[in-house]
N, C-alpha and C positions, 0 to 999 in steps of 0.2 A: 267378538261376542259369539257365543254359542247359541245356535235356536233350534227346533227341531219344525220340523214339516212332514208332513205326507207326501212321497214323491213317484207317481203309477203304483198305487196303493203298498206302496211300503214305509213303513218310518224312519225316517232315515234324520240326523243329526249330523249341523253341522256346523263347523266354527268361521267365518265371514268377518270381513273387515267393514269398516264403514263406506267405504267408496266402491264399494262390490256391484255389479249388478245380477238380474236371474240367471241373467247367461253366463257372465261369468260361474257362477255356483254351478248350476248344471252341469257346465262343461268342463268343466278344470275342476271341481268337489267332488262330483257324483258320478264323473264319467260316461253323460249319455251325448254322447257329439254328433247325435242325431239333429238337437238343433243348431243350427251355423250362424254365425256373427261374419256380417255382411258387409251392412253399413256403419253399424254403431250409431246412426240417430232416428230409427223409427222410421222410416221409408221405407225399406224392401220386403218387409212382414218375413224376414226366414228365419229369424230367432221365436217367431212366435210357440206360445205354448199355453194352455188351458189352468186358468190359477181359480181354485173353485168352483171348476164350469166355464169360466167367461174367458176368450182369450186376449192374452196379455201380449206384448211385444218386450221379449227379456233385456233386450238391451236399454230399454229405459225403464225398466222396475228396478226397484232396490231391491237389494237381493235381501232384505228385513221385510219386504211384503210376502216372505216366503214362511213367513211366522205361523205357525199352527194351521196353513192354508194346506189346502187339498192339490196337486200340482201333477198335472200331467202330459207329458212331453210326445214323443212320436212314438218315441219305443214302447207306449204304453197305451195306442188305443187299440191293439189285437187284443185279443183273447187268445195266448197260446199261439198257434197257427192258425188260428180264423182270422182273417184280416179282417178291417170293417169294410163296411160295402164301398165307402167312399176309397178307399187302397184298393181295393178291389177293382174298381172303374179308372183310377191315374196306371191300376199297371193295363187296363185289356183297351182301355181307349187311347193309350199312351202318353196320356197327360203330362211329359216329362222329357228330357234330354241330359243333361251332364248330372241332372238330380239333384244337386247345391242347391238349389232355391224347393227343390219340393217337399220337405218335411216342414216349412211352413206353411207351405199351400194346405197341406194336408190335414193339418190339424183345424185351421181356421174353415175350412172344408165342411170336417166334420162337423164340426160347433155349426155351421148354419145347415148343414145337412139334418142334424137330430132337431132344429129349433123347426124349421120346414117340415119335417115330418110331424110334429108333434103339431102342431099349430092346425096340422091338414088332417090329423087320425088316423094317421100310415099305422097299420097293424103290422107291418113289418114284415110280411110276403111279398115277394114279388106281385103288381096285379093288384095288392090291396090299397092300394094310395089311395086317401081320400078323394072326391071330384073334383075339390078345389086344384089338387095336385097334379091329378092325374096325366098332365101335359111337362109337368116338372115345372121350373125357375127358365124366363127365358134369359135371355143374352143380359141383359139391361141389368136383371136382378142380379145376377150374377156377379157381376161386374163392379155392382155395389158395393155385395157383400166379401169381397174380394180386393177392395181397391186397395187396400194398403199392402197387396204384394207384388215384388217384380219378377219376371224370368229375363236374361237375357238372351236365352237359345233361342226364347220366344215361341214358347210351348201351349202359348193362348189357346189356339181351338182345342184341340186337345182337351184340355182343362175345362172350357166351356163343357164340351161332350160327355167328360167324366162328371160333374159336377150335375151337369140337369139329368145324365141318366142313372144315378146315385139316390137322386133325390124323387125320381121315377119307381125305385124299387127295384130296377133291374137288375142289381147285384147285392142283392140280398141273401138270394142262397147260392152264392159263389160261382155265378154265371159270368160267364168271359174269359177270352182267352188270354192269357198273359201274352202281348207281342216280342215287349223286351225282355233279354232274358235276364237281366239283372235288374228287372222293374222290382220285384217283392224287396228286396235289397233297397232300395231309393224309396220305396215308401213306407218303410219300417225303421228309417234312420239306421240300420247295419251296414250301409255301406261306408268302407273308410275310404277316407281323404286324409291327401298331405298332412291338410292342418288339423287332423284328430290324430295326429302318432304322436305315443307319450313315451318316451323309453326310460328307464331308471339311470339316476343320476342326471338328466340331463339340464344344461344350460339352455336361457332362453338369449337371443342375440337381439339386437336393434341397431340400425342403422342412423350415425350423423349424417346432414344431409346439409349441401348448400343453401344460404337464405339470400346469396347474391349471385343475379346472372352472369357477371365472367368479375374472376380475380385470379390471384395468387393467393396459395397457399402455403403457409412456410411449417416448420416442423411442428409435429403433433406429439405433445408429451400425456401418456395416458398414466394416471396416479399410479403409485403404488401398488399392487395385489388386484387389478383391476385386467381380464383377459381383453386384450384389443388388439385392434389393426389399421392402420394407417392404408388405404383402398387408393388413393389418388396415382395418377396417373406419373411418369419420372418429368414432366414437364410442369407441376405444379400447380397446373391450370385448372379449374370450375369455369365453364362456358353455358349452363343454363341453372336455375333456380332451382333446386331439390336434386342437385347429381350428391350421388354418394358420397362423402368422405373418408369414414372412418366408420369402424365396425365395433363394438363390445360386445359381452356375454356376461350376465352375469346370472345368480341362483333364480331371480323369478324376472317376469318380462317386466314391472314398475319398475325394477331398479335396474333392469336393461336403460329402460328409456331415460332414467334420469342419471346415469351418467354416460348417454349419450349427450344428454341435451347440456351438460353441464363441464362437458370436453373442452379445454381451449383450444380455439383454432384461430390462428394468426391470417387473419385473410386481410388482402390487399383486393378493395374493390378496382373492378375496371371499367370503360366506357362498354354499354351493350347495344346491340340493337335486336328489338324484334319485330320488326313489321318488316314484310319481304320488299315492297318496293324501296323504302331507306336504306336497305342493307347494300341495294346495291349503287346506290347514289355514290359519285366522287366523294373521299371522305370518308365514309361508313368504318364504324370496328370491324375490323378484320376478326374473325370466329378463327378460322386457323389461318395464323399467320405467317408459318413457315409451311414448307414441301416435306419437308416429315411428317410433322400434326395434319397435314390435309391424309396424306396416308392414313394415318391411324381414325378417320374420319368412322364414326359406326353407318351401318346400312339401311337403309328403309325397306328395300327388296329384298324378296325372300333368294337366295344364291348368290346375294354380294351385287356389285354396281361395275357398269363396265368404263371401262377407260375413255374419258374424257378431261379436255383440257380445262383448268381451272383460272379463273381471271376476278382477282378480289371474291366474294363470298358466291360469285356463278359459279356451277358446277357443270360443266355442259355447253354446248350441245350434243349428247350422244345422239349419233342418227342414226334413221332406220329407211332410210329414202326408197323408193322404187320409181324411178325417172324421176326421182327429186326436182332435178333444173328444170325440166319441162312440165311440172307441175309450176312450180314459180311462176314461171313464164306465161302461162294461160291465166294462170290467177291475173299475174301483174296487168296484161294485155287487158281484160275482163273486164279489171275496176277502172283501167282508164276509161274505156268505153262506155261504163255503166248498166253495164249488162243485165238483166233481169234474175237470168240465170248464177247470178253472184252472191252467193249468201253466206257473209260475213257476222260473225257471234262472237262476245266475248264471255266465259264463263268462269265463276268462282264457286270455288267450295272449300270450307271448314273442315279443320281438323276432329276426325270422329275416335274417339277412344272405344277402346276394345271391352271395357267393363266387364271382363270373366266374374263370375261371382264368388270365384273361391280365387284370392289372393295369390299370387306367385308366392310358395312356400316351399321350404329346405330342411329335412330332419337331417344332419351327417355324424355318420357314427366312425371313426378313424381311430376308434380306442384299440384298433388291432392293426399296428404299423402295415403288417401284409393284405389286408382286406378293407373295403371301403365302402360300407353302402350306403346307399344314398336315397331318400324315399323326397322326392319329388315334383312339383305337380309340374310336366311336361307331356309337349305332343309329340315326343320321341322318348322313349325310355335307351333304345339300342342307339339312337342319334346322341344319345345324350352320356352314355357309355365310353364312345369314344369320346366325345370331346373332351369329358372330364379326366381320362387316361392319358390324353394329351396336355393338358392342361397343368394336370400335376405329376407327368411323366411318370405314370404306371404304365403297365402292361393292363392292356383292357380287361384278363382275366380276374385282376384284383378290385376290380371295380363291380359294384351291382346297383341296378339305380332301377327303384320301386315306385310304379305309382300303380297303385289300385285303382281308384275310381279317380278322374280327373274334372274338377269342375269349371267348364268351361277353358280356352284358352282363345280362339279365333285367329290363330296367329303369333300374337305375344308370346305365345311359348315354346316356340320353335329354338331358341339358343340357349348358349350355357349362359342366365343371367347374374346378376349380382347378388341375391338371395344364395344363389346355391354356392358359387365361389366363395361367399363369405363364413355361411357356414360351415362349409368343407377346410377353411382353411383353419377359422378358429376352435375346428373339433381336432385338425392334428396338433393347433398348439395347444390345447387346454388337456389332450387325450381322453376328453369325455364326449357323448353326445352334446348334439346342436341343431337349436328349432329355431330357425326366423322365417319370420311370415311378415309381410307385409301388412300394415291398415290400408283399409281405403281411401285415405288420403295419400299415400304415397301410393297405393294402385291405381290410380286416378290421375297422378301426377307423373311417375314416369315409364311407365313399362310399355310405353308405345303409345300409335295412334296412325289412323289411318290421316299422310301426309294432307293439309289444305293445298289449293292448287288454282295459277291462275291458267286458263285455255284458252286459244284464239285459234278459230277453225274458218277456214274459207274453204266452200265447198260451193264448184262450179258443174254446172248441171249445163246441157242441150238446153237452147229455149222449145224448142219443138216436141222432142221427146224424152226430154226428163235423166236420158242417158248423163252419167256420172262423167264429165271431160277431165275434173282434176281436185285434186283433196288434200290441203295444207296443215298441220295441227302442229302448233306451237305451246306446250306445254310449260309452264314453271312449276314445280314442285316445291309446298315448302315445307318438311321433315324437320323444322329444326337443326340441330347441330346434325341432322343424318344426311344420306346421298345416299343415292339409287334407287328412286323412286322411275316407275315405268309405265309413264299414263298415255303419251302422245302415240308412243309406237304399237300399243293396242288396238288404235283406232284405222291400225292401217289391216287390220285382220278379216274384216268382213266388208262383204257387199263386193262391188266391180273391182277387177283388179286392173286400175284407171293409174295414168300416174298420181304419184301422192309425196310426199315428203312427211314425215315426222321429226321432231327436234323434242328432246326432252333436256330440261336445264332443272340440276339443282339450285334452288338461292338458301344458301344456310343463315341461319339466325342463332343467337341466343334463347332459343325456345326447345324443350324438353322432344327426346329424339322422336322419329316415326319409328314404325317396325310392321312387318308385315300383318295384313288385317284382310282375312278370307277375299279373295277376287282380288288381290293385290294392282290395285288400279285402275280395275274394272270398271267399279260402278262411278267411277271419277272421270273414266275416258269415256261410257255409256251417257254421264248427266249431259255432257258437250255433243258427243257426236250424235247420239239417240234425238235431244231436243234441234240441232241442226237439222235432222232428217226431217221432222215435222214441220221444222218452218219452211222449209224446198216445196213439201206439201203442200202445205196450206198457202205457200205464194202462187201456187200452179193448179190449185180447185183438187189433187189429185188426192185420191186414197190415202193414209200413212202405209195400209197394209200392201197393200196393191202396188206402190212402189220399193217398199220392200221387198217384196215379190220378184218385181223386174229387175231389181238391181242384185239381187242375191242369190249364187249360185250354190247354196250348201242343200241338200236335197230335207236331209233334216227338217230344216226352219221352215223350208217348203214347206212340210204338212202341216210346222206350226202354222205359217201363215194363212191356210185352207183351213185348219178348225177356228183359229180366233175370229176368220173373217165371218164365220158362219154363229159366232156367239149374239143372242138377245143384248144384250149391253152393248156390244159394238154395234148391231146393226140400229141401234135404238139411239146412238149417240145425238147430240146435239151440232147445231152447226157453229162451227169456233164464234163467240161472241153475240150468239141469238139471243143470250137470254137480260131479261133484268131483272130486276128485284133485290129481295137480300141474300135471298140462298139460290145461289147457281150450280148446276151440276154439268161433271163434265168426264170425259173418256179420253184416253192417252194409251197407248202400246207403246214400249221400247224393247228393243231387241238386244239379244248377248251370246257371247259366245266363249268359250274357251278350250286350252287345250290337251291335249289328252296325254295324259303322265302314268306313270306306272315306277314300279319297284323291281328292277328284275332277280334282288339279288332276296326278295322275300321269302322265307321261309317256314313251314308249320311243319308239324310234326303230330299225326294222331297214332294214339296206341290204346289198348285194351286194359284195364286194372281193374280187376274185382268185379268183370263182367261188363262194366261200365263205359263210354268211350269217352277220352281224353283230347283232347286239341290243345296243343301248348307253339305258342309264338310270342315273341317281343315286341308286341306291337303294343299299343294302348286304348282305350276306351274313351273319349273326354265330353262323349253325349251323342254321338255318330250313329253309337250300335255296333263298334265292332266285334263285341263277342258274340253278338245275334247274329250277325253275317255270319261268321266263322259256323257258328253252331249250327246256325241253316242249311249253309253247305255241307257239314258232316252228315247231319240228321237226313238230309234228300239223299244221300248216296246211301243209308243203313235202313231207310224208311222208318223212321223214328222221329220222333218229338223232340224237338230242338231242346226243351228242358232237360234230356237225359243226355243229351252232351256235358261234360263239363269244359269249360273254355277258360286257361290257363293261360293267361297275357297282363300286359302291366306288372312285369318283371324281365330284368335283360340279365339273367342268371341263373342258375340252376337248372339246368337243361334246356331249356327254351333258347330256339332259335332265332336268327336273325327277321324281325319284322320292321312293316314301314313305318316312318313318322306319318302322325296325321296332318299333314298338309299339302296344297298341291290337288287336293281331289284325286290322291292316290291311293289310298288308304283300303276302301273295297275292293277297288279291282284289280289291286294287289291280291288280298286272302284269300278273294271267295273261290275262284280256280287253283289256288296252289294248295289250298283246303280242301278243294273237291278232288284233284289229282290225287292228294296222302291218301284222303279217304278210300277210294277206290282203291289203289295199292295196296292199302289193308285188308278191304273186303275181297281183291281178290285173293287174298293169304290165307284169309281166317274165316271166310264166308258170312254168315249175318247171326250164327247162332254165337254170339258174343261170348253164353256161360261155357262158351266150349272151346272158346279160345284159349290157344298157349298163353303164360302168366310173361306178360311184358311183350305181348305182342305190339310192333309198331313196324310206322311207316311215314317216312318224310317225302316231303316235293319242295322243290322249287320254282318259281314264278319264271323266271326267266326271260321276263319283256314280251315282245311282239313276235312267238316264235314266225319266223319264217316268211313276215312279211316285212317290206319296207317299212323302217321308222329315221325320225330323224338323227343321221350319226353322230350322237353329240349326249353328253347324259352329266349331268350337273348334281354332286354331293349321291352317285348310286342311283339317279332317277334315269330314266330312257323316257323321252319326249317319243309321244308316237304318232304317227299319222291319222290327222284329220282332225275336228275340232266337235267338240258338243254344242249343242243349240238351246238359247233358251227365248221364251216372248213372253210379257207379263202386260196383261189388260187390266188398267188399273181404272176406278171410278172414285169421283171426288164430290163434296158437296161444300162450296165454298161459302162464308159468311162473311159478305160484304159489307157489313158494320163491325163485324170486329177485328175482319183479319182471320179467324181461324179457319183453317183445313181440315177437314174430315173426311177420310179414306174408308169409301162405305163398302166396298167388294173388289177382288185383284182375282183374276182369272190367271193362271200362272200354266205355262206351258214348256217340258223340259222333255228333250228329246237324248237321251243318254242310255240307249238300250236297253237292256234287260233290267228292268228292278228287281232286286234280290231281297230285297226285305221293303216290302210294298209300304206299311201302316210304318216304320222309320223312317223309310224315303220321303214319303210325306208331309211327315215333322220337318227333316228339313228344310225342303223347301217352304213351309210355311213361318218358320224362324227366319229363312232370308228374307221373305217379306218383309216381317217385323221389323228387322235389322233395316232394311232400303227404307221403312216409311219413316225409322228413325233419324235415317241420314238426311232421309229428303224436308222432313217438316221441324224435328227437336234439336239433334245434338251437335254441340258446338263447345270445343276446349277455346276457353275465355282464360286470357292471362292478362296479369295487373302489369301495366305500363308504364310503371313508375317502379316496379320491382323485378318483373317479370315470375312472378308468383303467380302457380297456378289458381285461380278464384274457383275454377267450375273442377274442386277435388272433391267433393260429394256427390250422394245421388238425389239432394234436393237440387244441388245448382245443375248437376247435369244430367239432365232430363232423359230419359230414354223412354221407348214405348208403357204402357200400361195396358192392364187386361181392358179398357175401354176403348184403348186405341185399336182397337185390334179388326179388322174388316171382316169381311165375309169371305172365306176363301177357299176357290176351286182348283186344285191341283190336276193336269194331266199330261201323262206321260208317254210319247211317241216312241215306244220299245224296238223302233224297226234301225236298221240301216249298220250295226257295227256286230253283227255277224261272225266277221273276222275276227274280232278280238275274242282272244277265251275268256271265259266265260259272259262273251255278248253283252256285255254290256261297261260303261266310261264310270267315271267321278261325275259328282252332280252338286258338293258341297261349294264350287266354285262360281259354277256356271248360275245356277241358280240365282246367285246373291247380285250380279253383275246392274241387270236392269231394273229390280223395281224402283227405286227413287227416280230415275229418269223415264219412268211412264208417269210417276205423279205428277213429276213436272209439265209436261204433256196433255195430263189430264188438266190441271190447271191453265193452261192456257186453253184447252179447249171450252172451258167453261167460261171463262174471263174475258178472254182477247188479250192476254195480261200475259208476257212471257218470262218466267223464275228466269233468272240466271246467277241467282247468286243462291248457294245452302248454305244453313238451313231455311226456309221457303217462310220467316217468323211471319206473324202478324204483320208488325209494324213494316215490315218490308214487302207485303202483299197490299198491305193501304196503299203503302206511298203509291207501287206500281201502278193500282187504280186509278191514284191522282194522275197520276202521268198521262197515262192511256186515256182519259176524259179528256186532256188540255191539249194531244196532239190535234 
């Protein structure tokens, strides 16, 4: 049916089907892919958009509620280049990270931003806000009026900040500084993503997918004139619920999907297991049955898994010993004797899904046999170059692989996945473009997850003085059909270098694979080790900090340790179990660390054009900031404003040189020194008067690792592992409600010692997204699979819960700039280290408040009752 609408005040007509929604019309009709399709059922508010003033959530409007209605999207609340004041405050208070979620923030922003003012008498100057207003909307109203949206970079303060100082007046007549420099971009919906590339002619693809956890496969016949591909492996095998089979293409994505869904596939169900301890029972299905198929096993670790012996569905023990036996041996001796100094833990945690907000998506265009490009969403563009040259045996020059803006990955996007092989492949048989993107249910179901894991830690302390005798961690991993997870032998990285043994065992199941997920194992081997240290503590009257102190030789964490000990909330703590009532509060620290990586073979290149200065590298962007780094660096060597950079990345072609993938927490301090060396080179060529430089003036650097100091000789996929480790300590505060079970994380003191910060107000954001992300881990989310199918249940973002702007605490970032001198440009990665300990201070704090010790994530309700019960009846 044909209707016409008003859409950012133009009239536009258009012809819709009945099952259409706004979003769909917007996006695919009208071409404003400003607003993004998330979830598809009304949870994440990022398709939101303004229908007559009120805002709507497109993906559940009919897209015939568009009828004669007045319709306004992101692209249309400037004026020209006047942004409204609320754009204004997400770009100078940085309300934002990968941007995917914030053109619906923005819109629903505004809408309560103009009702606030108008309600309060804002004249609309700065300074004029009525008195009612004059303090702005605190947290609480905020939070209200906001609830129907997610971030998962976890961009909440931020947004708080922009939001009450918006509605303050304060960016009224265009006051603030823009931080990021692709902020105006993200809050104007002009930034593109994967999944807004449209190219002419092109096919859409869809994915069959298994609906049994392990069979056989037998041949796949695709109809007639129908572009397919048969994706299964040469052993015939499906071994979790939703693995790929089979790929189509057809002219729109409905009739992608329905002769996906209507493919015959000959499967032969098999026996499966998914619960790690059955799998390894005498008995159990065997996941890979043969010494090949255990080969071709996929990774959970980011660099692949190392060689271990396999025994039925065990994957391991890979060890990491340091006096191994003699750690045993003290242990063993210890608990005969019952020693006081013995503290034995068992700890569980849940598989946490990565939830990027922008789908794994693949545009391939191979309609030119000698050229291939390939638009993306990856955390390597140049990592992703090669692989795909390898893959389909080009020469890397014929390959170019684009991603612009990248929303979100945390990991899951570190490889060449099934999205992109599939469109690449059925764009060389079909010789047209090819767009597959994932829904969120199949985002949610296979593209990773950070592995669940059972831990058993013995940690033998002095009874006199506390000194560490010996430290045992016996890790299982369980990744699903993956292997190479690395949780136990983390925990051998910090504190006394005592003897210790680490053992890390994969148990594979028929459950949907892991894949790497920021701090790869970190805050899995922090929930075990970190809550063991508190209980040493609290058996011995002693400090948490103060023994961390004694045991820990990183000079770093030292100062963390001296500022957190000196914080109001730590000194103000409770004594573990003092309280009663129904709301108890309570304080926890947990400590982390990680280690320091680089890119040595990184490369940028700045030059002169039209006056202007240029910085072009193959790195990418996915909410980090790395064109603001780059930029920053150029603009401090020219003394210029980082906006008169242009920063040319998210591209591995056209001149642009070799850059890092963003993973690893290598990503900064890769560019910001091989950026400030080009830069330099140049200015000493061309001096600062820019208009006066030669036409094509340039100047490249290279990164080059750790010049000239020890690192460790060994470098994995182009990375150089360097010497010495980052520090981090998070003082977390909880308010516990003893009738119903719930947890509420009311302030995290966050302390990160990683040198030099190079983009202060970004650095920031991060670390207060890792918060987010740990209080997610710690208290909500958990991949639920049906056990009678092994279908994933928790493939939404109603069933799987991740933070909200209410959850969000109170949070003080600070940052010990001192100690890494040595490394150019002074300063590590923080994207890692960061994210390692907050869940395992929550945990901590909950015991502090309780007497009640978490050991299993997520921390629900009903599992915080019971413990109570427990804790009354000993």
């Amino acid at each position: 049916m044909e209707l016409t609408t008003t859409v950012n005040d133009e009239a536009r007509v258009v012809e819709v089907e009945g099952t259409e929604s706004a979003v769909d019309v917007v996006r695919d009709r009208l071409g404003l892919t400003g607003t993004k399709l998330v979830c598809g059922s009304g949870v994440c508010g990022a398709c939101t958009m303004l229908v007559d003033g009120e805002p709507v959530l497109g993906c559940l409007t009919p897209a015939t509620r568009l009828r004669d209605a007045s319709v306004t999207t992101v692209e249309g609340l400037a004026d020209g280049d006047d942004l409204h004041p609320v754009q204004r405050a997400f770009a100078h208070h940085d309300g934002l990270q990968c941007g995917y979620c914030t053109p619906g923030f923005v819109v629903d922003a505004v809408a309560f931003h103009d009702r606030w003012r108008a309600e309060r008498g804002a004249a609309g100057a700065a300074g004029e806000v009525g008195k009612a207003g004059a303090d702005g909307p605190d947290r609480e109203t905020i939070a209200e009026a906001l609830a129907g949206h997610l971030c998962r970079c976890g961009s909440y303060e931020g947004i708080y900040r922009a939001v009450a100082a918006a509605c303050r007046g304060e960016h009224d007549d265009g006051a603030g500084h823009v931080e990021r420099v692709d902020a105006p971009a993200k809050v104007t919906g002009a930034a593109v993503y994967t999944t807004d590339v449209v190219l002419p002619g092109m096919l859409h693809a869809a994915i069959r997918r298994s609906d049994v956890a392990a069979g056989t496969v037998g041949p796949i016949r695709f109809p007639d004139g129908v572009v397919g591909l048969d994706i299964l492996g040469d052993d015939r095998r499906v071994r979790w619920a939703g693995q790929p089979i089979a790929v189509v293409a057809a002219e729109s994505l409905a009739e992608a999907r329905r002769v996906a869904r209507e493919l015959v596939v000959p499967v032969t169900p098999l026996d499966f297991v998914l619960d790690p301890e059955a799998a390894v029972r005498p008995g159990a299905p065997l996941v890979y049955p043969t010494r090949g198929e255990r080969k071709a096993a996929p990774s959970a670790g980011e660099g692949g898994s190392m060689p271990a012996p396999w025994d039925g569905n065990r994957h391991g023990p890979s060890r990491s010993p340091f006096l191994g036996t003699l750690a045993k041996r003290r242990v063993g001796a210890a608990r005969a004797a019952g020693r006081q100094g013995l503290v034995e833990l068992e700890f569980h945690t849940a598989a946490q899904l990565h939830t990027a907000f922008e789908p794994h998506a693949c545009v391939a265009d191979w309609t030119d046999p000698q050229h291939l490009r390939v638009w993306l969403s990856t955390q390597g563009v140049d990592l992703m170059r090669h692989a795909i040259a390898d893959r389909f045996d080009l020469d890397p020059t014929q390959v170019e692989v684009v991603a612009e803006h990248v929303g979100g990955g945390f990991g899951a996007k570190l490889s060449l996945t099934t999205e992109a092989t599939s469109a690449i492949s059925l764009s060389r048989l079909a010789r047209r473009p090819v767009r597959l993107v994932l829904d969120r249910h199949e985002e949610l179901t296979g593209t990773g997850n950070r592995p669940g894991s059972r831990s058993r830690v013995s940690m033998l302390v002095d009874d006199d003085t506390q000194a560490v005798r010996a430290l045992v961690v016996d890790t299982d991993s369980h990744a699903g059909v993956a292997i190479g997870n690395s949780v136990a032998a983390l925990s051998m990285l910090l504190y006394e270098r005592t003897p210790r043994l680490a053992r890390d065992v994969d148990v594979v199941t028929n459950a949907p694979p892991g894949a790497p997920f920021r701090g790869p194992g970190g805050p899995t081997s922090a929930w075990s080790l970190e809550q063991t240290v508190d209980e040493v503590a609290h058996r011995f009257g002693r400090d948490p900090i103060g023994l961390r102190a004694q045991w820990d030789g990183n000079q770093k964490r030292q100062a963390l340790y001296r500022w957190a000990s000196a914080l109001p909330t730590w000194e103000r703590r409770p004594a573990t179990g003092s309280q009663s009532g129904r709301f108890r509060r309570g304080v926890g620290v947990a400590a982390g660390n990680w280690i320091y990586l680089v890119d040595p073979d990184c490369e940028v290149v700045v030059s002169v054009e039209a006056g202007h200065l240029v910085a072009s590298t193959a790195a990418q962007d996915m909410g980090t900031g790395s064109r603001t780094v780059v930029a920053r660096a150029v603009a401090g060597v020219f003394d210029v404003d980082p906006s008169a950079v242009e920063v040319r990345l998210g591209r591995s072609h056209g001149g642009t040189s070799h850059g890092p993938a963003s993973g690893g927490s290598r990503t900064t301090v890769s560019l910001w020194s091989t950026a400030v060396e080009a830069a330099s080179s140049l200015r000493d060529r061309v001096g600062t008067d820019l208009d006066r430089a030669p036409a094509g003036a340039s100047a490249a650097a290279k990164r080059g690792g750790d010049r000239g100091l020890r690192a460790v000789p060994m470098t994995m996929n182009g990375i150089q592992v360097g010497r010495g480790f980052s520090a981090a300590l998070h003082v977390t505060e909880v308010e516990v409600d003893t009738r119903t079970g719930k947890t509420r994380v009311l302030r995290v003191h966050g302390g990160i010692a990683v040198g030099r910060i190079h983009a202060p107000v970004l650095a920031r954001s991060q670390c207060e997204g890792s918060i987010i992300q740990g209080v997610g881990l710690a208290l909500y989310e958990n991949q639920v699979l049906d056990p009678h199918t092994g279908l994933t249940l928790t493939a939404n973002l109603e069933d799987y819960r991740i933070p909200q702007l209410g959850d969000t605490p109170e949070i003080d970032i600070h940052f010990h700039e001192e100690g890494w001198d040595r490394v150019p440009g002074g300063g590590v990665g923080l994207g890692e280290v960061a994210t390692v300990s907050p869940a395992a201070s929550v945990g901590n704090a909950i015991f502090n408040a309780t007497g009640w010790r978490p050991l299993s994530l997520p921390v629900r309700p009903d599992r915080l009752l019971e413990g109570l019960r427990t804790e009354v009846t000993r």
